[in-house]
BAFI-3210 file (N, C-alpha, C; in Angstrom, 3 decimals, decimal comma, padded with zeros to 6 digits):
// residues 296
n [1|2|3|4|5|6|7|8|9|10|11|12|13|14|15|16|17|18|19|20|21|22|23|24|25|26|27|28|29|30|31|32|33|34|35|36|37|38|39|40|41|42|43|44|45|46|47|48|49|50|51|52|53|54|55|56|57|58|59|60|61|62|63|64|65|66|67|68|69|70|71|72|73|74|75|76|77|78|79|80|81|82|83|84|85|86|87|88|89|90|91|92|93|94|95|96|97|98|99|100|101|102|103|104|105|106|107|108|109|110|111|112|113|114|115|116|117|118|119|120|121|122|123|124|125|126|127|128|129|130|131|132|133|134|135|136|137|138|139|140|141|142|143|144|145|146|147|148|149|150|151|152|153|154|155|156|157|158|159|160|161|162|163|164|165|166|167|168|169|170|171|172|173|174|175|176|177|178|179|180|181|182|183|184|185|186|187|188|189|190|191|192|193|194|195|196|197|198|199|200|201|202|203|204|205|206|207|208|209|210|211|212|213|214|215|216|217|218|219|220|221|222|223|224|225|226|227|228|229|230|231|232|233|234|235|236|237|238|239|240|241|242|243|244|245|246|247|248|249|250|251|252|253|254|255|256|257|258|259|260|261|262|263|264|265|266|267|268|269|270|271|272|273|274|275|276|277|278|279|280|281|282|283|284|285|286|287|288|289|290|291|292|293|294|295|296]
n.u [108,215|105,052|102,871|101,726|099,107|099,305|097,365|097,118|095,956|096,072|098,269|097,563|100,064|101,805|105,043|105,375|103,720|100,119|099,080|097,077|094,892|094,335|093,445|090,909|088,560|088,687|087,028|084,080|080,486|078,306|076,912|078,079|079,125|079,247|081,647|083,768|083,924|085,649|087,376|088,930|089,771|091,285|093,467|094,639|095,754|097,496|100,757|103,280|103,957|104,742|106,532|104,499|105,634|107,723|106,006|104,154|104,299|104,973|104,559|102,679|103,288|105,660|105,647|103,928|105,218|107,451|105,838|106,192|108,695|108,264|106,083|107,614|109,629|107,992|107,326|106,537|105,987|105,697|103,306|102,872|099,842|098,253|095,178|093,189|091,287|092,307|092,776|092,410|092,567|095,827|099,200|102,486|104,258|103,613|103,091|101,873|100,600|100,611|098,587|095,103|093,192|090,065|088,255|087,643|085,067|085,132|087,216|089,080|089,342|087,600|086,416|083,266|080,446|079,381|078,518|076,894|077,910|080,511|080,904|080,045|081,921|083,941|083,262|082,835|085,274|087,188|086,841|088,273|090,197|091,527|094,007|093,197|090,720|089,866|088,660|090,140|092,561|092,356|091,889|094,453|096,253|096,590|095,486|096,063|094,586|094,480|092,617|091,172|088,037|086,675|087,300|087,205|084,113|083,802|084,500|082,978|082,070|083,585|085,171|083,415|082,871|085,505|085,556|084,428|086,267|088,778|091,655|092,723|091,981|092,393|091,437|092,583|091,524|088,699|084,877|082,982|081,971|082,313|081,648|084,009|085,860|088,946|088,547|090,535|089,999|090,585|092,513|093,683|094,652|096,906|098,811|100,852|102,152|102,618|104,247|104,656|102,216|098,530|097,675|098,976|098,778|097,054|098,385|100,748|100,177|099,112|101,782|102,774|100,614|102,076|104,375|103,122|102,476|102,094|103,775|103,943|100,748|098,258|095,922|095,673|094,170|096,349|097,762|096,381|095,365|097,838|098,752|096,182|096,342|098,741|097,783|095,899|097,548|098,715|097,116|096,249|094,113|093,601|093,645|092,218|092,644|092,381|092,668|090,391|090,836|090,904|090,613|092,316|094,267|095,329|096,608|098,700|099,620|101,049|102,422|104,554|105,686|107,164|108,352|110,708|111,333|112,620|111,449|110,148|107,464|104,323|102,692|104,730|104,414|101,702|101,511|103,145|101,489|099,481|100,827|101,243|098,803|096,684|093,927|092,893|091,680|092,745|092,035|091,321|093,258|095,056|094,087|094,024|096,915|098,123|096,853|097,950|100,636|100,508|099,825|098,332]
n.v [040,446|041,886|043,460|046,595|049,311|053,136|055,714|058,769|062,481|064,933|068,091|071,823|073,303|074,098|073,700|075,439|078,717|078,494|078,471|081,505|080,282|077,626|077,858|077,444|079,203|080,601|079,408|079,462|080,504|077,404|074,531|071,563|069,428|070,977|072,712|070,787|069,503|071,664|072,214|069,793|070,161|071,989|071,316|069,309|071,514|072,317|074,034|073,750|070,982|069,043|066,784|064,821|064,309|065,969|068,174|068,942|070,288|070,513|070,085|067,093|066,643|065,751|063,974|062,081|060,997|059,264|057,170|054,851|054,158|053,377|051,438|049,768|048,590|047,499|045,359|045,029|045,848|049,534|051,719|055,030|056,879|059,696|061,463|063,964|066,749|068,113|066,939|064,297|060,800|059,842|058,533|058,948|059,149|060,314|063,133|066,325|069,514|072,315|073,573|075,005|073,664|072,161|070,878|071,566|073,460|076,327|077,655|080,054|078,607|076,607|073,607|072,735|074,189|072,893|069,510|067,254|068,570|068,106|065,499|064,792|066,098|064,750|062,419|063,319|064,331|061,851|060,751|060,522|062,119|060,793|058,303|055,957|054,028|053,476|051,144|049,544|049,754|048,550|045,993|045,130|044,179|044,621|047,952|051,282|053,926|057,281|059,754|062,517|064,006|065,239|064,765|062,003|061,811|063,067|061,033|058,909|056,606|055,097|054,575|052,255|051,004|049,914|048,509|045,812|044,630|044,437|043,144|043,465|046,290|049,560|052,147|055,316|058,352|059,770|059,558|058,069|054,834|051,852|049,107|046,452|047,939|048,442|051,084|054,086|056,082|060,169|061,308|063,691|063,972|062,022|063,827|064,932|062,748|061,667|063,913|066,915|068,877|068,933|068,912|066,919|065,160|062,592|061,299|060,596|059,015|057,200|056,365|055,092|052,917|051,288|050,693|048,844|046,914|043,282|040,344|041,169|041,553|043,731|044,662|042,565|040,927|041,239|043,214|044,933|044,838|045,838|048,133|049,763|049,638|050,547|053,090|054,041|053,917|056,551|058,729|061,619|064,387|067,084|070,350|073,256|077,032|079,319|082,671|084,669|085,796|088,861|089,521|091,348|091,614|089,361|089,374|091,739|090,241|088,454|090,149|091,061|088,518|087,877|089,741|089,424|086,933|086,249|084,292|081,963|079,021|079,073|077,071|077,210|079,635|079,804|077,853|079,251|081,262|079,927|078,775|080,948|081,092|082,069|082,161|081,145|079,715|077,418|077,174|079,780|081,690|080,811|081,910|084,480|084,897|084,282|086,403|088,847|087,984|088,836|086,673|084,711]
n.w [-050,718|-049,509|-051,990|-051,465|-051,554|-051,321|-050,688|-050,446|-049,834|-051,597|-051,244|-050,440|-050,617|-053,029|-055,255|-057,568|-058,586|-059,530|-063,213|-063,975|-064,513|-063,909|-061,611|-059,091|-058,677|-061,025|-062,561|-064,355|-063,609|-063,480|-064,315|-062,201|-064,067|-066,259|-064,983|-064,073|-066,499|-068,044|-066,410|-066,650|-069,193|-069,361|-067,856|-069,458|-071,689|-070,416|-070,769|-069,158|-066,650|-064,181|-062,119|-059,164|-057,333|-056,648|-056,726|-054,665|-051,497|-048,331|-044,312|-044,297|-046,923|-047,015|-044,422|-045,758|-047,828|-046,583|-046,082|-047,433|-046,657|-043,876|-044,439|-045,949|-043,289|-042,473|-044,362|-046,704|-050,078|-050,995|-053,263|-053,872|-054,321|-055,252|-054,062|-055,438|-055,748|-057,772|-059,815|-059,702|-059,050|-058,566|-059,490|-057,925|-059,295|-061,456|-064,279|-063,744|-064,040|-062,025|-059,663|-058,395|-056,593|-054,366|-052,112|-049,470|-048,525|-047,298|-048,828|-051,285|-053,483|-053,685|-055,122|-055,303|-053,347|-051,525|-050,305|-051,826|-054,091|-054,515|-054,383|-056,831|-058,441|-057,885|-059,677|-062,059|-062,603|-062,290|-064,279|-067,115|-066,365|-064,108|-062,727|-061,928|-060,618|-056,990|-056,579|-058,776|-057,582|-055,450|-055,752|-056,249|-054,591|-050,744|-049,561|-048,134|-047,064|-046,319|-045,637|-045,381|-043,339|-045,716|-048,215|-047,736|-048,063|-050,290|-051,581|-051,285|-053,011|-054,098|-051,812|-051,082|-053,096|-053,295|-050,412|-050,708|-052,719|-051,922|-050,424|-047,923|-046,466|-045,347|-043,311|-042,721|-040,807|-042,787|-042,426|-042,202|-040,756|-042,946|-043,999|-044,490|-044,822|-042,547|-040,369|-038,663|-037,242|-036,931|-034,289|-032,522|-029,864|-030,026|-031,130|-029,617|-028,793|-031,595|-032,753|-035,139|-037,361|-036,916|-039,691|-040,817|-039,405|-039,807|-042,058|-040,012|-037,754|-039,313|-040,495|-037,499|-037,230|-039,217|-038,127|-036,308|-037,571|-037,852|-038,931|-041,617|-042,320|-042,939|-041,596|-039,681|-036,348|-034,760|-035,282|-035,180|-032,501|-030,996|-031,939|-031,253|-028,058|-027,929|-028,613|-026,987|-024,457|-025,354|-026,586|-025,387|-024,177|-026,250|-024,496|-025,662|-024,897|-026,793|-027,994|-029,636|-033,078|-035,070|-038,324|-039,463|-037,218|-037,557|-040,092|-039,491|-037,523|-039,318|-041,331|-039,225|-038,588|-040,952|-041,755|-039,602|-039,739|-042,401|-045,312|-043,885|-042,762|-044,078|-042,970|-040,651|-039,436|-038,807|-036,659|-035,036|-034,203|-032,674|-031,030|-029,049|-028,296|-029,264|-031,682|-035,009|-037,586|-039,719|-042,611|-043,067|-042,388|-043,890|-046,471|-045,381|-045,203|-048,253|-049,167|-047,807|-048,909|-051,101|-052,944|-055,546]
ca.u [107,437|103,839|102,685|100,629|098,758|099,093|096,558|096,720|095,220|097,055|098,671|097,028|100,942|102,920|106,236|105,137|102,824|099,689|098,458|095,314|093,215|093,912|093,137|089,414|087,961|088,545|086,105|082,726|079,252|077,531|077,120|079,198|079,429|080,150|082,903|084,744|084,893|086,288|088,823|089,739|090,348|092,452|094,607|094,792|096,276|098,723|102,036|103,602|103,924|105,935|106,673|103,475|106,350|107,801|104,839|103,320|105,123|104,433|104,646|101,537|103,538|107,182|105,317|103,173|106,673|108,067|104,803|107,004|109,775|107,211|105,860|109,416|110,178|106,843|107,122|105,597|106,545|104,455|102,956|102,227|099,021|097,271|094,130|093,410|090,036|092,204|093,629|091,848|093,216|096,740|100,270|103,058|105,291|102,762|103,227|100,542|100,761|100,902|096,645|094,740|091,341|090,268|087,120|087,687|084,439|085,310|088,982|088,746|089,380|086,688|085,400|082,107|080,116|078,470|079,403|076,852|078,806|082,201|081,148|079,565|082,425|085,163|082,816|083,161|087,110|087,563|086,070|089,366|091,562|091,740|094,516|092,712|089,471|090,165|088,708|091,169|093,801|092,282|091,753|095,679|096,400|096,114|095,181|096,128|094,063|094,885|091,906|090,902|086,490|085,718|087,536|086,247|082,903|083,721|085,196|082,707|081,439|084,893|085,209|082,070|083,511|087,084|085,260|083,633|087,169|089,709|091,683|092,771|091,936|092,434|091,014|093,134|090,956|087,542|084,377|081,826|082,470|082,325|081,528|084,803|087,446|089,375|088,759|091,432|089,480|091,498|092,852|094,166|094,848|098,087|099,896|101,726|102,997|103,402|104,828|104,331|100,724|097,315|097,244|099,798|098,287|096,582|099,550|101,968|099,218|099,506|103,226|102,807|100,396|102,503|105,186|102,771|101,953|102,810|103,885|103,340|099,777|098,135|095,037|095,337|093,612|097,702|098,196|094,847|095,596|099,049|098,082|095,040|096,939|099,550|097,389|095,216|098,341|099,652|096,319|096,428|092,927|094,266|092,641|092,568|092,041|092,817|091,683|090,495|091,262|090,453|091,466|093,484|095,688|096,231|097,133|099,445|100,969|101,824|103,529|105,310|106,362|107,492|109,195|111,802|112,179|112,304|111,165|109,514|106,524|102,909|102,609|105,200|103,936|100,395|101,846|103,824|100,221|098,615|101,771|101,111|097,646|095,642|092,979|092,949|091,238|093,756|091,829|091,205|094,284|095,668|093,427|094,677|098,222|098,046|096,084|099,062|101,737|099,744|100,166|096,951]
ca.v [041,450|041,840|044,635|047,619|050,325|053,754|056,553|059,844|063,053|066,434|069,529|073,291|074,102|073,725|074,162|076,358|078,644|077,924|079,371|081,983|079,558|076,455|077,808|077,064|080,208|081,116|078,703|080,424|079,816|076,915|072,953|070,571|068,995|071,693|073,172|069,917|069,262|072,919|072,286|068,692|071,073|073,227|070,561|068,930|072,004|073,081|074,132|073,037|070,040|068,563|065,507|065,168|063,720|067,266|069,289|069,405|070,480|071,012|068,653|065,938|065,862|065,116|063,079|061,209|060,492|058,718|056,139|053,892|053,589|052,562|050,548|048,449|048,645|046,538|044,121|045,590|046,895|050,267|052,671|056,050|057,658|061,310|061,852|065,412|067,523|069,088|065,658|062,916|059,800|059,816|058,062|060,139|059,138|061,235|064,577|067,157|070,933|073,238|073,739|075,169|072,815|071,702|070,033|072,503|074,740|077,816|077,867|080,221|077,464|075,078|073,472|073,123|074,639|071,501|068,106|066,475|068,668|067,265|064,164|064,741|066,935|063,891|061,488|063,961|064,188|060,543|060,220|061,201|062,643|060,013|056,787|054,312|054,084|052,654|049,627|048,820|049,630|047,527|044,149|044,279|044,176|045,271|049,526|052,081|054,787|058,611|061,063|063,639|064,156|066,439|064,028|060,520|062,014|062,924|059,668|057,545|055,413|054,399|053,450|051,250|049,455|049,151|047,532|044,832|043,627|044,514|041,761|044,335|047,834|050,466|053,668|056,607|059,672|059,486|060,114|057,063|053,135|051,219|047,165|045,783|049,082|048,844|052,360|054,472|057,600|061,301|061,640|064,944|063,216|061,582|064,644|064,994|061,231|061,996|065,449|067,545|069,907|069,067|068,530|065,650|063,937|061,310|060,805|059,870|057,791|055,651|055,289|054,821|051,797|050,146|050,118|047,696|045,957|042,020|039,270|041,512|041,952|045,065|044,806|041,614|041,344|041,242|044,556|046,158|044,981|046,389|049,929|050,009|049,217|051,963|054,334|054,237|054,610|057,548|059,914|062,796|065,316|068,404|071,671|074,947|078,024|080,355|083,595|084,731|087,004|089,612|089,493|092,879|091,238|088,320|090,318|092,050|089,058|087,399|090,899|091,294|087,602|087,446|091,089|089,288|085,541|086,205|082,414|081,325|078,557|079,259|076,451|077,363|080,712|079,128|077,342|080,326|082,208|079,181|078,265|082,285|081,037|082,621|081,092|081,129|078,639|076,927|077,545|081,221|081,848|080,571|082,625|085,782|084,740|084,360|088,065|089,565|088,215|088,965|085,408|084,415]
ca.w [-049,978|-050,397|-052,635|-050,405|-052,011|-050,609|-051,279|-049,738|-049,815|-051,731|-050,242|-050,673|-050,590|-054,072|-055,479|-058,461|-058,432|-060,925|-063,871|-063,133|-065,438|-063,172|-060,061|-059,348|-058,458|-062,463|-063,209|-064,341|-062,731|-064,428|-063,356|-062,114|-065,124|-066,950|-064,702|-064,342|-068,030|-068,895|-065,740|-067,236|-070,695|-069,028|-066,950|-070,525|-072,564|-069,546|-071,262|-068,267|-065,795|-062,730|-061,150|-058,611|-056,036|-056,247|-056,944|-053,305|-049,791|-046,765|-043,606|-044,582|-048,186|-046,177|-044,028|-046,825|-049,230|-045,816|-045,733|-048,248|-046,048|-043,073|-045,490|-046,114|-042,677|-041,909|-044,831|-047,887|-051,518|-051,463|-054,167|-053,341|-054,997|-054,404|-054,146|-055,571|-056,396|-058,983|-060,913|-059,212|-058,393|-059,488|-058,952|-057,474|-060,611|-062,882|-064,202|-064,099|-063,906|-060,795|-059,855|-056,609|-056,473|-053,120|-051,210|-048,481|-048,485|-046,955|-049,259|-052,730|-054,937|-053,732|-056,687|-055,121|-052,394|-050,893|-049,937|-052,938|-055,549|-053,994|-055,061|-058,421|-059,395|-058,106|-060,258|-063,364|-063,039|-062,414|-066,013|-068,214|-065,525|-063,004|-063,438|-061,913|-059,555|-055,686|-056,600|-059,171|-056,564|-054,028|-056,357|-056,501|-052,465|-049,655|-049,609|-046,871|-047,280|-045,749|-046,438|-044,367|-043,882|-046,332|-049,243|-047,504|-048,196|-051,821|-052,527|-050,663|-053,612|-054,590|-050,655|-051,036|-054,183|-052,857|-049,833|-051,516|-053,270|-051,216|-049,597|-046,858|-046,714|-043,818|-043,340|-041,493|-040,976|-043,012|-041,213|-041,682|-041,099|-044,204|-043,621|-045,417|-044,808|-041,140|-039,786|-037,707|-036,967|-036,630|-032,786|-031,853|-028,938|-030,743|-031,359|-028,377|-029,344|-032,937|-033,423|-036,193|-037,162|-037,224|-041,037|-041,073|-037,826|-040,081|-041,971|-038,723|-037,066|-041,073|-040,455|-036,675|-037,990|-039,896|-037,774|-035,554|-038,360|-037,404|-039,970|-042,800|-042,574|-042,668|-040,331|-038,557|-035,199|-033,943|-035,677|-034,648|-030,869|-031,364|-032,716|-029,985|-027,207|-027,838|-028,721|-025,161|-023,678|-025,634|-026,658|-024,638|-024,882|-026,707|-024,179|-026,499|-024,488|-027,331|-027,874|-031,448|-033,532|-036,252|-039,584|-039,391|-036,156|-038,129|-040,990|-039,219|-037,042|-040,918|-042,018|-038,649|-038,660|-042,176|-041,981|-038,932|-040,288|-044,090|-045,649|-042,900|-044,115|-043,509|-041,287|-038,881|-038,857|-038,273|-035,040|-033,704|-033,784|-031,859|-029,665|-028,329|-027,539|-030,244|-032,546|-036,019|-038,463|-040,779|-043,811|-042,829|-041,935|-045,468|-047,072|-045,134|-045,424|-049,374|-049,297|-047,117|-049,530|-052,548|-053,820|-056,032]
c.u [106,050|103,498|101,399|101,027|098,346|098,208|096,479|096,186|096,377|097,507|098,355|098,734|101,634|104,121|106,200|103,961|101,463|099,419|097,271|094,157|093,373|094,317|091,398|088,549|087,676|087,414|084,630|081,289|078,719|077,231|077,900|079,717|080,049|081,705|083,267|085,292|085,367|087,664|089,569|090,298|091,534|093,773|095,404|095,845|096,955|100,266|102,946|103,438|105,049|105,417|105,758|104,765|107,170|106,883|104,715|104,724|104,195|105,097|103,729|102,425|104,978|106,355|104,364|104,477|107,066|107,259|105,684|107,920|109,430|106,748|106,881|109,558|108,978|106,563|106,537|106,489|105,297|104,623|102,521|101,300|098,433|095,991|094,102|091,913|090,557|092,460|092,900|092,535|094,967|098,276|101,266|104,479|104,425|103,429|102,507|101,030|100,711|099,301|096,393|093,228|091,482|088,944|086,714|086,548|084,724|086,895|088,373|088,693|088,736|085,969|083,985|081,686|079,555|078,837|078,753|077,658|080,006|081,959|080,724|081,041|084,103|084,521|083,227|084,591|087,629|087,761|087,137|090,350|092,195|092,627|094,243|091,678|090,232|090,020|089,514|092,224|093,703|092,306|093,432|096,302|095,669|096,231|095,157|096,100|094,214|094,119|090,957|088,767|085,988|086,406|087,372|084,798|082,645|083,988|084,287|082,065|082,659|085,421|084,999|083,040|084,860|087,129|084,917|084,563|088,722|090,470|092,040|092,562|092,077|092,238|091,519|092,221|089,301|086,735|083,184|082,797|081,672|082,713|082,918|086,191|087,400|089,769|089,347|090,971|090,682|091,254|093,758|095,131|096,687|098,925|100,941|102,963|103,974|104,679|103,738|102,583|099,785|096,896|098,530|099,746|097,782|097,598|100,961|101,370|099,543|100,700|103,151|101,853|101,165|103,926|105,052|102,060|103,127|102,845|103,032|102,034|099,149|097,019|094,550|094,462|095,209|097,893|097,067|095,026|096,769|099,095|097,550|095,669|097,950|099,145|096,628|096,087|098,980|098,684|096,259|095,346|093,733|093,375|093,506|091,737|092,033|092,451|091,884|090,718|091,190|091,200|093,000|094,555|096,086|097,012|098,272|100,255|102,075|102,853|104,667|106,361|107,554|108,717|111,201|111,968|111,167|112,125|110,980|108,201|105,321|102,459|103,338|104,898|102,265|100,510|102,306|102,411|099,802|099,756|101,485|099,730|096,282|095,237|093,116|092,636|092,077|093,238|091,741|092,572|095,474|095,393|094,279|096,190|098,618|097,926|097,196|100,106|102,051|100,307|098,792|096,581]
c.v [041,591|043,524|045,647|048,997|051,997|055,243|057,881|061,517|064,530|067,472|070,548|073,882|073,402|074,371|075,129|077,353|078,703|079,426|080,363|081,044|078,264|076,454|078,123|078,040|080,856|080,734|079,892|079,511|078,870|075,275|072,266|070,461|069,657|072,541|072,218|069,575|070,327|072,773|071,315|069,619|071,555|072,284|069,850|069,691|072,598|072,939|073,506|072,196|070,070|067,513|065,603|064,592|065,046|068,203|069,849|069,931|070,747|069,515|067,710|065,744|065,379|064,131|061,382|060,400|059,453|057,350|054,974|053,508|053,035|051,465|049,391|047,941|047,358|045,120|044,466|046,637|047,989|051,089|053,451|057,002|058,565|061,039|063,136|065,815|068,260|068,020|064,232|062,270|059,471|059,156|059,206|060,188|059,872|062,194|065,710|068,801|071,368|073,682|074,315|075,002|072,408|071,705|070,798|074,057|076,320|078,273|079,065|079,702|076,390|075,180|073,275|073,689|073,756|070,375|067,083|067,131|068,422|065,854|063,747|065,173|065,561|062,495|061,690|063,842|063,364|060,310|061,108|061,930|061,665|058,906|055,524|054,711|053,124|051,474|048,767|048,344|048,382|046,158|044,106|044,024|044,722|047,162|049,855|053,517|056,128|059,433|061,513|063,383|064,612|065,486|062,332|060,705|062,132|061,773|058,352|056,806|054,661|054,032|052,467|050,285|049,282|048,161|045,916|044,340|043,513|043,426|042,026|045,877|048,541|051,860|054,752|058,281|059,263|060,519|059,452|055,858|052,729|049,898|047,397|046,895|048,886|050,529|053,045|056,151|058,813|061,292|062,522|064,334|062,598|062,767|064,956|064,040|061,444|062,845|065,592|068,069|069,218|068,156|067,445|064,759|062,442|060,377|059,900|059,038|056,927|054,926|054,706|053,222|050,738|049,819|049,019|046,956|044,071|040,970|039,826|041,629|043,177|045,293|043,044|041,822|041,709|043,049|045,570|046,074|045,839|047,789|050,472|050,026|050,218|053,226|054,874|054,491|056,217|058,846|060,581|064,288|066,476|069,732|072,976|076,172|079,387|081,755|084,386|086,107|087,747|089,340|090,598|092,372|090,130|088,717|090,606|091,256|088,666|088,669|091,070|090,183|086,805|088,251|090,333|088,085|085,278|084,058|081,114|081,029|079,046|078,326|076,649|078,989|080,148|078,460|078,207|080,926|081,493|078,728|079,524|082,653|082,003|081,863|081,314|079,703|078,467|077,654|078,835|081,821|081,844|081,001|084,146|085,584|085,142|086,185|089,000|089,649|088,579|087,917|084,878|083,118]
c.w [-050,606|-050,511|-051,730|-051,499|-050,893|-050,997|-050,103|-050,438|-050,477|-050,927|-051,281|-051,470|-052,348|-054,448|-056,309|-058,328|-059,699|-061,750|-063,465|-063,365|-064,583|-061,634|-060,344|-059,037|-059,985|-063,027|-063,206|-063,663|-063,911|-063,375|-063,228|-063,375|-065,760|-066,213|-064,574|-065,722|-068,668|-067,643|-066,657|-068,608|-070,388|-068,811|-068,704|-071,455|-071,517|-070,410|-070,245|-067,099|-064,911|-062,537|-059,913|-057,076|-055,696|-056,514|-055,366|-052,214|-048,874|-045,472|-043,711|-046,014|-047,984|-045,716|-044,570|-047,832|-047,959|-045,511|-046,517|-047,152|-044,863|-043,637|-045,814|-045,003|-042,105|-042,816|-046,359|-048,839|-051,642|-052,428|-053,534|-054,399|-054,106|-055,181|-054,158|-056,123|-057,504|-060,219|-060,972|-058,513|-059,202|-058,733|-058,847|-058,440|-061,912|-062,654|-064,205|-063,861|-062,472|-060,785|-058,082|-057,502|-055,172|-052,951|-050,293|-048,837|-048,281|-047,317|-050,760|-053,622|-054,620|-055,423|-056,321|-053,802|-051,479|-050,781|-051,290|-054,295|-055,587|-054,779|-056,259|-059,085|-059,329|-059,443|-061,477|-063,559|-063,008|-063,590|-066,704|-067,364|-064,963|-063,706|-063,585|-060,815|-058,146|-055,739|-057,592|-058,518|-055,569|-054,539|-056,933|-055,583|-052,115|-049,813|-048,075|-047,466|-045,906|-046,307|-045,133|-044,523|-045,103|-048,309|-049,060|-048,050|-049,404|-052,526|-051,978|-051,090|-054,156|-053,240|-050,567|-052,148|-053,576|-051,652|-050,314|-052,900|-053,080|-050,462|-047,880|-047,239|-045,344|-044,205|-042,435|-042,101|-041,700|-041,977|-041,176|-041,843|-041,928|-043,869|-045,234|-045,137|-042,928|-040,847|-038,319|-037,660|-036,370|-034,913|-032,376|-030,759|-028,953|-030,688|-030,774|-029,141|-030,525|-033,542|-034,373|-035,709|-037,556|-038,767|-041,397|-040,150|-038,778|-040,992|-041,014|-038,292|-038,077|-040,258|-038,745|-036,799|-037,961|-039,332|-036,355|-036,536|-038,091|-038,982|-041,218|-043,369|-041,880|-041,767|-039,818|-037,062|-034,249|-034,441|-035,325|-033,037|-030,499|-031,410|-031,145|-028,690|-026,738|-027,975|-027,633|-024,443|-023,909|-026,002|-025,101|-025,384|-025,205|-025,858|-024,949|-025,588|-024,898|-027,386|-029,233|-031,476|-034,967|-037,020|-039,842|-038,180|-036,851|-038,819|-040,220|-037,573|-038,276|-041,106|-041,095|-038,472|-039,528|-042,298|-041,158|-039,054|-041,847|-044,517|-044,631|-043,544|-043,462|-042,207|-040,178|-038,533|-037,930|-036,909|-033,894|-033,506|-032,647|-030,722|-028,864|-027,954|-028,233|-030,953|-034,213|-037,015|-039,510|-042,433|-044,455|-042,869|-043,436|-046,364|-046,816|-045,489|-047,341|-049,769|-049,040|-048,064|-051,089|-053,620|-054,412|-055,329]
res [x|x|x|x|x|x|x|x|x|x|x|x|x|x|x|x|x|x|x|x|x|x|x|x|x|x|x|x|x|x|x|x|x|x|x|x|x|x|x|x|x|x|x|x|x|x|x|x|x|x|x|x|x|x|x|x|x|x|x|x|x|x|x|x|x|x|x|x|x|x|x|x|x|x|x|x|x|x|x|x|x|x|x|x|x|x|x|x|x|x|x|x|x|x|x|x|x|x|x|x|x|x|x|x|x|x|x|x|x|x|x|x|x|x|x|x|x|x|x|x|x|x|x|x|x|x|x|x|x|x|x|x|x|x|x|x|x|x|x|x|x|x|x|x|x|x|x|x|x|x|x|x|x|x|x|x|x|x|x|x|x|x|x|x|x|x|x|x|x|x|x|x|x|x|x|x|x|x|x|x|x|x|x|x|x|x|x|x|x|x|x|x|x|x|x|x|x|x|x|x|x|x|x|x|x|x|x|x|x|x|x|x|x|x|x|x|x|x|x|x|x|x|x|x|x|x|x|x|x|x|x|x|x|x|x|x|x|x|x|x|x|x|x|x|x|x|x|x|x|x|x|x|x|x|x|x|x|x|x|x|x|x|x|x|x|x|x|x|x|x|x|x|x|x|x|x|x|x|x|x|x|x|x|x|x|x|x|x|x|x|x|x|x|x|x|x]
***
């Protein structure tokens, strides 16, 4: 079987929850530089760790563990690495601590406010956090890459080099084309097809991929006609005619929802809001939710 590298993108949601000192809002005002190398400190002297293959949940980190077995099913021995703003680039057999860092501007624990300090601050944590750079990954196969905009954009000089020695590479999600990476842009459109929410769409499209992947290669023109072909038949435009809503009704959707199905997850609360035709921004929404259950 030929060896395929798989790289996807972390989950907000974890199994533990972190210390105060390595969640990224702790961090004090200063520069990049200097807040990445007092996070790397921190991540460094964490009393405790976890297995990064149970660290995360949600549905994108179910649906991300299952890319291996897509992966077999198409011809290929895969590795599964995260991409993380709080760790870097890391394999899903590491151990690292329990952290809230994230790319995601308008979240409390962005580590920066801007898209150039996204990518200064992944440059800084590469340097002594990170296991290996993309382009190591990519000069040992073929790479199938899963990263959302807002971490294609932080990572897009380790795109550039993984282009330029890659023997295959593929891009699900992103948000520029890169001469040398085969790009599979986010399609809403899919979900219908797929199942599952929003934030594991670029995930299912991967495995949906690779289960038109032909004679074990990962972007042939047979496996790109293949893909293309099914996917014109099966996108379907998503119309939202929601209607928004204050912080205080969200608020009190989460306490009323929570009150009558005790351990119910954020995301399927997040769907019952929007299946009942209301709006709510994911990131917002996760923000208020957190606030409601007074979880830091």
């Amino acid at each position: 079987m030929r060896q395929l590298t798989l790289v996807v993108t972390c989950t907000d949601r974890k199994a533990a929850v972190p210390d105060a000192e390595l969640h990224a809002r702790s961090l004090p005002a200063g520069s990049v530089t200097e807040r990445a190398a007092l996070w790397k400190g921190r991540l460094k002297n964490a009393s405790r760790t976890h297995s990064l293959a149970d660290l995360y949940r949600g549905d994108h980190w179910t649906q991300a563990r299952r890319l291996r077995d897509a992966a077999a099913k198409a011809g290929f021995e895969a590795d599964l690495w995260v991409a993380s703003a709080g760790l870097g680039l890391q394999p899903v057999s590491a151990a690292a601590p329990s952290y809230a860092a994230t790319f995601s501007s308008r979240h409390a624990d962005s580590v920066t406010t801007t898209a150039e300090g996204n990518t200064q601050w992944w440059s800084h944590l590469q340097r002594g956090a990170g296991r290996a750079t993309l382009q190591e990954l990519g000069m040992a196969g073929p790479v199938l890459m899963v990263l959302s905009e807002v971490y294609a954009k932080a990572m897009e000089a380790e795109l550039r080099a993984v282009a330029a020695v890659a023997s295959e590479a593929l891009l699900v999600g992103g948000v520029d084309e890169i001469a040398g990476i085969q790009r599979v842009p986010a399609d809403a459109g899919l979900r219908r097809a797929l199942g599952g929410t929003l934030t594991s769409l670029n995930v299912r499209m991967a495995a949906s991929w690779l289960h038109h992947c032909r004679g074990g290669e990962l972007t042939s023109t047979a496996t790109s006609d293949s893909w293309k072909k099914w996917a014109a038949g099966e996108s379907r435009p998503e119309q939202h005619n929601r209607q928004p809503m204050t912080d205080e009704q969200v608020t009190a959707f989460i306490r009323k929802q929570t009150s009558s199905q005790p351990g119910i997850s954020r995301t399927r609360l997040l769907r019952a809001l929007r299946d009942e035709g209301r709006a709510c921004e994911q990131s917002r929404f996760a923000n208020l939710y957190k606030k409601t259950r007074g979880e830091p």
